[in-house]
N, C-alpha and C positions, 0 to 999 in steps of 0.2 A: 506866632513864632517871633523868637528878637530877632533883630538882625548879626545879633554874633553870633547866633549858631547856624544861620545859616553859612557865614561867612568859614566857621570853623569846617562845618560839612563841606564845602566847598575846596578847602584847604585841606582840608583830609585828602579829600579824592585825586585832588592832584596830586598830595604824594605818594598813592598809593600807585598811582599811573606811572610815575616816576620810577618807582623801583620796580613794576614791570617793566617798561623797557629800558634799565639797566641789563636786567637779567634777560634779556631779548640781546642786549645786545652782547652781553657776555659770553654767551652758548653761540651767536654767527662768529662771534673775534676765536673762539676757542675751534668751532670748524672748519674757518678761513685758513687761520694759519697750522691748523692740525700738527705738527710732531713741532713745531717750531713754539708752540705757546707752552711756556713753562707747567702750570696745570696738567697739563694733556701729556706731558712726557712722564710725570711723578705717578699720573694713572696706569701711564702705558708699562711703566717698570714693573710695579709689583701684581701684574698678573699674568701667571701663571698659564693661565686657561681660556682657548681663542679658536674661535670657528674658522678654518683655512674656506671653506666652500658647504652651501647650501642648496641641494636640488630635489623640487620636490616632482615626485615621481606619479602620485595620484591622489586626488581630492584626500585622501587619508593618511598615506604613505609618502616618508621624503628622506633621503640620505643627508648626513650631515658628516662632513670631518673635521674634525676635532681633534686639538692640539692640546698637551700637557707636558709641561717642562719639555723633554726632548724625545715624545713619545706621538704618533697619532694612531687613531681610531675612527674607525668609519661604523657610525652608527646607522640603523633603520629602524627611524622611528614610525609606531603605525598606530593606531586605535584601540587595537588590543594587546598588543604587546612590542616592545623594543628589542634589539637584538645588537651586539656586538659583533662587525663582521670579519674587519679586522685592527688588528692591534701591533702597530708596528716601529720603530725604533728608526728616528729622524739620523743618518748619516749625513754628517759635516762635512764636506767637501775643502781641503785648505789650495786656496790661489796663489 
């Protein structure tokens, strides 16, 4: 082998190392600073749709509630079938 390909392979792998932990450190800076990191608030806006609470009930079975624009729903999801339990209309409280 020459020595400039080794050297090139060499230099590859660091930069591939390199922008792993770019990206390692870009996802801890975007969770550290959570609603404060510009990113993370442009995701937070245009969704719609958001798990309030997750409990699971047994090895198959787990409620979940579930949020939609100004709406929630409390699901039960199981193995053989899902169910809608209920469906209910978020009231805004003004302080």
């Amino acid at each position: 082998m020459d020595l400039g390909m080794v050297l090139q392979a060499l230099l590859s792998l660091a930069f591939v190392i390199g922008l792993l932990l770019v990206t390692l450190w870009f996802v801890k800076y975007c969770e550290v600073k959570g609603g404060k990191c510009g990113f993370m608030k442009k995701l937070a806006q245009n969704q719609r749709l958001g798990i309030v609470e997750f409990k699971r009930i047994d090895a198959k079975n787990s409620l979940v509630l579930v949020t939609k624009d100004d709406k929630e729903y409390l699901l039960l999801l199981g193995a053989s079938q899902n169910l809608v339990l209920e469906n209910s209309e978020i009231k805004k409280v003004k302080k």
